[in-house]
PABA-931945 format. One record per residue: residue number from 1; residue in three letters; z negated, x negated, y of N, C-alpha, C in turn. Coordinates in steps of 0.2 Angstrom, whole numbers, plus 2048, in hexadecimal, padded with zeros to 3 digits. Layout:
N
PT; NUM; ALA; Z; X; Y; Z; X; Y; Z; X; Y $
...
END
This chain:
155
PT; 1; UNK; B5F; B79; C7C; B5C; B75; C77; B55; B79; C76 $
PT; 2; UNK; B54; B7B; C6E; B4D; B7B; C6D; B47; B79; C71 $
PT; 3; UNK; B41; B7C; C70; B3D; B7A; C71; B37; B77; C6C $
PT; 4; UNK; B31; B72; C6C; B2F; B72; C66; B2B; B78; C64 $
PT; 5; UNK; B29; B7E; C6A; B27; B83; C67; B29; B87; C64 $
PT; 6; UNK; B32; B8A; C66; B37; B8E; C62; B37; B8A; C5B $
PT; 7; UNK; B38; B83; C5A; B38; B82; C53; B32; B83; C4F $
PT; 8; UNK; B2B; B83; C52; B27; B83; C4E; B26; B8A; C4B $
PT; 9; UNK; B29; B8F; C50; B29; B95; C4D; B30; B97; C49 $
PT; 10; UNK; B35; B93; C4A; B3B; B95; C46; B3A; B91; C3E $
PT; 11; UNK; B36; B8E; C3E; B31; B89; C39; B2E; B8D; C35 $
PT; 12; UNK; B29; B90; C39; B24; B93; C35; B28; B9A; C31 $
PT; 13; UNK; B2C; B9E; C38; B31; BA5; C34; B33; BA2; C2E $
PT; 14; UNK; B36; B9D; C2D; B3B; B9B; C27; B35; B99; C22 $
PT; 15; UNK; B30; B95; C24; B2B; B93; C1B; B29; B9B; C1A $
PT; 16; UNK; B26; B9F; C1E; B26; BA4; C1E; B28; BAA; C17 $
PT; 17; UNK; B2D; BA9; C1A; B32; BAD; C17; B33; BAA; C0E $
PT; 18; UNK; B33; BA4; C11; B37; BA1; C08; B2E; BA1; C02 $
PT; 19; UNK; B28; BA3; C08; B23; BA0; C03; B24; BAA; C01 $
PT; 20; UNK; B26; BAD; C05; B25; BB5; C01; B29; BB5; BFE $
PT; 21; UNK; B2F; BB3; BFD; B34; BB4; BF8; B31; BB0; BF1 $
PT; 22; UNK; B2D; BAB; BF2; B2B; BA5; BEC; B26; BAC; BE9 $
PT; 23; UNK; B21; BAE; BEE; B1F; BB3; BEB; B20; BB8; BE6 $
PT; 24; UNK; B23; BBB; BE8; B29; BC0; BE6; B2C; BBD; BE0 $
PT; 25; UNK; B2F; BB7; BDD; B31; BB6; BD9; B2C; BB3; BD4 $
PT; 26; UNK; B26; BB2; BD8; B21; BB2; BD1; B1E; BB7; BCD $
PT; 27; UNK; B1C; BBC; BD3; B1C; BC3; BD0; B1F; BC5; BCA $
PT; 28; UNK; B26; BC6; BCB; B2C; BC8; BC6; B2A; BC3; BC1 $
PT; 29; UNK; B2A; BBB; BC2; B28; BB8; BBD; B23; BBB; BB8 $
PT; 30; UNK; B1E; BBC; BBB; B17; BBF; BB7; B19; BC5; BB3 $
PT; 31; UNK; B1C; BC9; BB8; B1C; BCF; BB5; B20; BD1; BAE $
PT; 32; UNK; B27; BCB; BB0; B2B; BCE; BA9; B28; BC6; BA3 $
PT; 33; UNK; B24; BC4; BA4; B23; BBB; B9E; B1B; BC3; B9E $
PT; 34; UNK; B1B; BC6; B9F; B13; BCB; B9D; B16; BCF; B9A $
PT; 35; UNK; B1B; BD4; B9D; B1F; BDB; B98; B23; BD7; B93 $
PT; 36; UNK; B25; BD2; B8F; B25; BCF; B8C; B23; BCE; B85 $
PT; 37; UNK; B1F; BCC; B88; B18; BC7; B84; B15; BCC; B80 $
PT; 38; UNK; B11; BD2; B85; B10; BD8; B82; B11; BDF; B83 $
PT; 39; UNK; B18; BDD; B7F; B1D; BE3; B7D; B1B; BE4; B77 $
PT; 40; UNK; B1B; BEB; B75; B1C; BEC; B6F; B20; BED; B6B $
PT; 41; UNK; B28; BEE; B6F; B2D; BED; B6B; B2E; BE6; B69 $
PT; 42; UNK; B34; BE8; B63; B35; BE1; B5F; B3D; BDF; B63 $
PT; 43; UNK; B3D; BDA; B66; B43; BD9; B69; B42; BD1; B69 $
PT; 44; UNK; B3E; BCC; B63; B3E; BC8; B61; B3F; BC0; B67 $
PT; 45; UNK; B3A; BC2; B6A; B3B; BBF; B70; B33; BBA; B70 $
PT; 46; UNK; B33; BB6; B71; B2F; BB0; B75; B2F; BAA; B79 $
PT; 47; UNK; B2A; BAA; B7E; B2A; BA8; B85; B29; BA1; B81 $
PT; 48; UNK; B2D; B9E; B87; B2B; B94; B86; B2C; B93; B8C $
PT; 49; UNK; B2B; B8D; B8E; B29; B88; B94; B2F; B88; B95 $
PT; 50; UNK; B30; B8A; B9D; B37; B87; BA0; B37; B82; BA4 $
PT; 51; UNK; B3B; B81; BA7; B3E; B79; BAA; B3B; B7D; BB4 $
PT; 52; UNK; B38; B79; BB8; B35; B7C; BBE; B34; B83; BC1 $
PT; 53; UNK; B39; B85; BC4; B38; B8D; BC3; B3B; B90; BBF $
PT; 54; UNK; B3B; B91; BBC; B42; B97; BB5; B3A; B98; BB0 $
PT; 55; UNK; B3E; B9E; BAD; B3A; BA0; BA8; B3E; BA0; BA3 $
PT; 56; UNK; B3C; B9F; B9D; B40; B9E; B95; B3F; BA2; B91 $
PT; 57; UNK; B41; BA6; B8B; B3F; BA9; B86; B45; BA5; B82 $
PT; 58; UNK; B40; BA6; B7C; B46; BA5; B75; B46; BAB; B72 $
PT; 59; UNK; B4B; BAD; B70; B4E; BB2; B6B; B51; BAE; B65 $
PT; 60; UNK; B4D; BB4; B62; B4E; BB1; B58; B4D; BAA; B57 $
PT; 61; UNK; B48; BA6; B5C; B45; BA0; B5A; B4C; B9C; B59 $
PT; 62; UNK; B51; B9E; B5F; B57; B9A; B5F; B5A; B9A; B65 $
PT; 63; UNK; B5B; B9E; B67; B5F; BA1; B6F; B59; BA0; B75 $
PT; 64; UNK; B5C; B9B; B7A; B59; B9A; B7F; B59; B9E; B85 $
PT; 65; UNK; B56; BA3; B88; B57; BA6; B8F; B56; BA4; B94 $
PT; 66; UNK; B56; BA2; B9B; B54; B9E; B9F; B57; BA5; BA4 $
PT; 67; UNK; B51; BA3; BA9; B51; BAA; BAE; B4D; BA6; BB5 $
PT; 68; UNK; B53; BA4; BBA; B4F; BA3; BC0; B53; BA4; BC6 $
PT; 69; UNK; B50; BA1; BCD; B52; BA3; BD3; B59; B9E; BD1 $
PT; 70; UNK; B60; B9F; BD5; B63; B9D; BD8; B62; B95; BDB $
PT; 71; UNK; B63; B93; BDC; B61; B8A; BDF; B62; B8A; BE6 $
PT; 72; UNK; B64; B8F; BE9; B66; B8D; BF2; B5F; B90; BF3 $
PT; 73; UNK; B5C; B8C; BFA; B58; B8D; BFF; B57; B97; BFE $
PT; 74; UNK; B52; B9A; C00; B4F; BA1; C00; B55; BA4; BFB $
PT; 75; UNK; B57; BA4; BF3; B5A; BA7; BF2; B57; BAD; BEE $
PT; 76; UNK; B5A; BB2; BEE; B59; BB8; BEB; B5C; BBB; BE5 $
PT; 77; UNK; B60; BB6; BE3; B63; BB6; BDD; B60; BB3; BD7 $
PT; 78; UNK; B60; BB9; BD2; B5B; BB8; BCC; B63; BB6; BC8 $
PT; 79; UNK; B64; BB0; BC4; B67; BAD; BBE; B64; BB0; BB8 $
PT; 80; UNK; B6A; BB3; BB5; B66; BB3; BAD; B6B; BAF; BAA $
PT; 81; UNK; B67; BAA; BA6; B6D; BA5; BA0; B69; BA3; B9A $
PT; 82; UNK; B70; BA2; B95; B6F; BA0; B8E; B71; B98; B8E $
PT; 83; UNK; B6D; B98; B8A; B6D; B8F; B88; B72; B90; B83 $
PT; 84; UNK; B7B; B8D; B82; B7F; B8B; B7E; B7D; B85; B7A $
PT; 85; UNK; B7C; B80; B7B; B79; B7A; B76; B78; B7C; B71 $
PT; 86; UNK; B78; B76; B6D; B74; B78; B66; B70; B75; B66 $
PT; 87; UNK; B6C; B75; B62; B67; B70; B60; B67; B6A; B61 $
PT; 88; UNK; B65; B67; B63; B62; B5E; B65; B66; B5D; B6D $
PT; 89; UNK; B6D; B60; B70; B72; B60; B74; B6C; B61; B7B $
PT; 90; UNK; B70; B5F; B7F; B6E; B5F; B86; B6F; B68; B8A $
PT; 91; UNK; B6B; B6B; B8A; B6B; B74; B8E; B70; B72; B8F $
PT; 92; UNK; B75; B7A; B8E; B79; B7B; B91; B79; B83; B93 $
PT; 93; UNK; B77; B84; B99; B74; B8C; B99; B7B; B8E; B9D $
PT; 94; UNK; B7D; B93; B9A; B83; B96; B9D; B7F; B9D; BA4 $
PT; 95; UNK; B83; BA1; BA8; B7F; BA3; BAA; B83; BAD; BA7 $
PT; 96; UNK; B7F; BB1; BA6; B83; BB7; BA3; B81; BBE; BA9 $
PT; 97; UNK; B7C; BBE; BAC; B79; BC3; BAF; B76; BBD; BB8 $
PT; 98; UNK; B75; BC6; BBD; B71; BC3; BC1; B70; BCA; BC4 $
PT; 99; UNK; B6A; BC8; BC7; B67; BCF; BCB; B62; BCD; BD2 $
PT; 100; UNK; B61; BD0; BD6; B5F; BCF; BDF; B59; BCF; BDF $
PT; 101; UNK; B57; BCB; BE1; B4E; BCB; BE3; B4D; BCD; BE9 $
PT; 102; UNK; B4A; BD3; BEB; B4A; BD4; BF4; B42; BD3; BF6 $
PT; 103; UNK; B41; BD0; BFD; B3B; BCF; C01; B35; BD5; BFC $
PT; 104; UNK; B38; BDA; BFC; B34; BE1; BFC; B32; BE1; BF6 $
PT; 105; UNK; B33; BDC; BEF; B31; BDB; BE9; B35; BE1; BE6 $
PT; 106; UNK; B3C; BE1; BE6; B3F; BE6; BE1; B45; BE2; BE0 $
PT; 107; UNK; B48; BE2; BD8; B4B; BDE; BD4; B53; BE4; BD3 $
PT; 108; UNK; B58; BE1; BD8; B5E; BE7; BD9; B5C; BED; BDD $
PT; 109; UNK; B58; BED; BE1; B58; BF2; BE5; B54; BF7; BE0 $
PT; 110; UNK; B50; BF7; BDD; B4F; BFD; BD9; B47; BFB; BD6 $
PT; 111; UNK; B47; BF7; BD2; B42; BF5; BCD; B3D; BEF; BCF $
PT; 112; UNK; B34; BF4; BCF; B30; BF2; BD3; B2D; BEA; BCF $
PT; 113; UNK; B2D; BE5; BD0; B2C; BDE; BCF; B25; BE1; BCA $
PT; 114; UNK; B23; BE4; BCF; B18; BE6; BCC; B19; BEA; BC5 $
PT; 115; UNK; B1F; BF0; BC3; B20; BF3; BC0; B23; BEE; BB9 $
PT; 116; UNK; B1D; BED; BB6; B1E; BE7; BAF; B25; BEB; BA8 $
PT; 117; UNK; B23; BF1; BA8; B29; BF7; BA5; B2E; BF9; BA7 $
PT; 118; UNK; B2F; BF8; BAE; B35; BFA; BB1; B39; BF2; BB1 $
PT; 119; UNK; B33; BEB; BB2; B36; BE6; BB1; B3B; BE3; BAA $
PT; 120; UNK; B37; BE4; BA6; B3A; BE4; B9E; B40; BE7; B9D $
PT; 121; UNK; B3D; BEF; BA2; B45; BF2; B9E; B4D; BF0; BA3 $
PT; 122; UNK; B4A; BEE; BA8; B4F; BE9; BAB; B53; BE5; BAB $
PT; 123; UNK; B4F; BE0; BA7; B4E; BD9; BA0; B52; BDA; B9C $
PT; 124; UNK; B51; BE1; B97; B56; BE1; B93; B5C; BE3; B94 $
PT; 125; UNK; B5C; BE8; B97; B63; BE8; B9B; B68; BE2; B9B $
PT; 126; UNK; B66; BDF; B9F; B67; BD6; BA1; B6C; BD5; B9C $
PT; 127; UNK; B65; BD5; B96; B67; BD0; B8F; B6A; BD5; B8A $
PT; 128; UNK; B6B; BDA; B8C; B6D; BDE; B84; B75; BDE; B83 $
PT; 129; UNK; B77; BD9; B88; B80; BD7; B86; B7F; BD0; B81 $
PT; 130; UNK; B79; BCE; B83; B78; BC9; B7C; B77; BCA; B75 $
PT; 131; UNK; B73; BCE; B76; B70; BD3; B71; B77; BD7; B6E $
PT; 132; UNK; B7C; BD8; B70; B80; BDC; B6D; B86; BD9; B69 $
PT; 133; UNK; B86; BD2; B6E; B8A; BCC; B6C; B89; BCA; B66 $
PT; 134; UNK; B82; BC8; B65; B7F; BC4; B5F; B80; BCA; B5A $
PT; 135; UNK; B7E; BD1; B5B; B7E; BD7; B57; B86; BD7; B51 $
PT; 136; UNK; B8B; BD8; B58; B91; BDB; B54; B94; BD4; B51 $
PT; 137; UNK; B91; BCB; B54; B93; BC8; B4F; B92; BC5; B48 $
PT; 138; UNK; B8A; BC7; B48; B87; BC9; B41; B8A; BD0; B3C $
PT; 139; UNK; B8C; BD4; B41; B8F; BDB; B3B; B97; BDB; B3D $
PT; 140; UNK; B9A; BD6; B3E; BA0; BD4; B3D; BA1; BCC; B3A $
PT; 141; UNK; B9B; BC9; B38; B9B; BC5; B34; BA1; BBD; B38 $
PT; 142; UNK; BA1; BBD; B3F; BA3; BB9; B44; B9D; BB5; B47 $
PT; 143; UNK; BA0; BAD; B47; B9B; BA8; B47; B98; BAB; B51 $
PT; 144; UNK; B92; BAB; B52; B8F; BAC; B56; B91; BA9; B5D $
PT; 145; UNK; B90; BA4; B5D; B92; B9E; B64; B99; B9E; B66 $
PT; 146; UNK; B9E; BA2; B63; BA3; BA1; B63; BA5; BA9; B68 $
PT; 147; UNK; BA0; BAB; B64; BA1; BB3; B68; B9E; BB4; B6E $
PT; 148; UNK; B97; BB0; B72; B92; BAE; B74; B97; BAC; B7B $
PT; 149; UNK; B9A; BA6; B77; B9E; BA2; B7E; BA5; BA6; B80 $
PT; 150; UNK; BA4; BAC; B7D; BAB; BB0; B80; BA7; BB4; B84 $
PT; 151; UNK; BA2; BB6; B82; B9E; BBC; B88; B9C; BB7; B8F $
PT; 152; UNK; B9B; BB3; B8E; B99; BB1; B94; B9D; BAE; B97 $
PT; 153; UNK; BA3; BAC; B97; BAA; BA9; B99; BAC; BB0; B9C $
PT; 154; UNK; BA9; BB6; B99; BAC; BBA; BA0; BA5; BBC; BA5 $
PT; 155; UNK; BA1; BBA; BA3; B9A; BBD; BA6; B9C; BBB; BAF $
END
């Protein structure tokens, strides 16, 4: 049996850990709601208020993004997802993409949290099967959502 000393230290190791990982995911937060905001490219994108932790972007002042940790206890799994809903309807975020958040503040092994550019282009990456989606159903003249819920029914 434990002791209350081991647990106050098996205690502490565990807020520990989860308060640097909170970290860590607010950094990324900042850095890509900044690379963003101001970017100079036109990739038609603005930040709105998300629901506790996730970040939001709207696209074309219609498509919802939603970007956050995982729901399990210390998770390192970043969600990316699109709100299917339409207008007035109850969110329906499907999820299309996801990527690793490590202790070390690198986003897949590779891309530094702090690096707001390397964040971005990370970001697009993510979303530019959405972007392609909505592209070829506008220049194929196919209703959008219909094409939307086949990409992500394989996502």
């Amino acid at each position: 049996m434990s002791t209350l000393s081991e647990l106050t230290t098996k205690a502490d190791y565990i807020a520990s850990k989860n308060s640097h990982l909170k970290s860590q995911w607010r950094a990324y937060q900042n850095s890509l709601i900044q690379a963003v905001t101001h970017s100079n490219k036109k990739i038609n994108h603005e930040f709105s208020c998300g629901e506790d932790q996730d970040i939001r972007f709207t696209l074309f002042n219609y498509f919802t993004v939603s970007i956050h940790l995982s729901d399990d206890f210390y998770s390192q799994d970043i969600v990316y997802s699109l709100n299917m809903a339409h207008n007035g309807e109850e969110p329906d975020f499907k999820t299309f993409a996801h990527a690793a958040l490590s202790e070390e503040g690198k986003i897949d092994g590779t891309v530094d949290i702090h690096d707001k550019n390397a964040v971005l282009e990370h970001y697009l990456n993510k979303i530019s099967a959405i972007y392609q989606c909505i592209y070829d159903s506008l220049h194929n003249n196919r209703p959008i959502a219909a094409q939307l819920e086949k990409l992500l029914s394989h996502a």
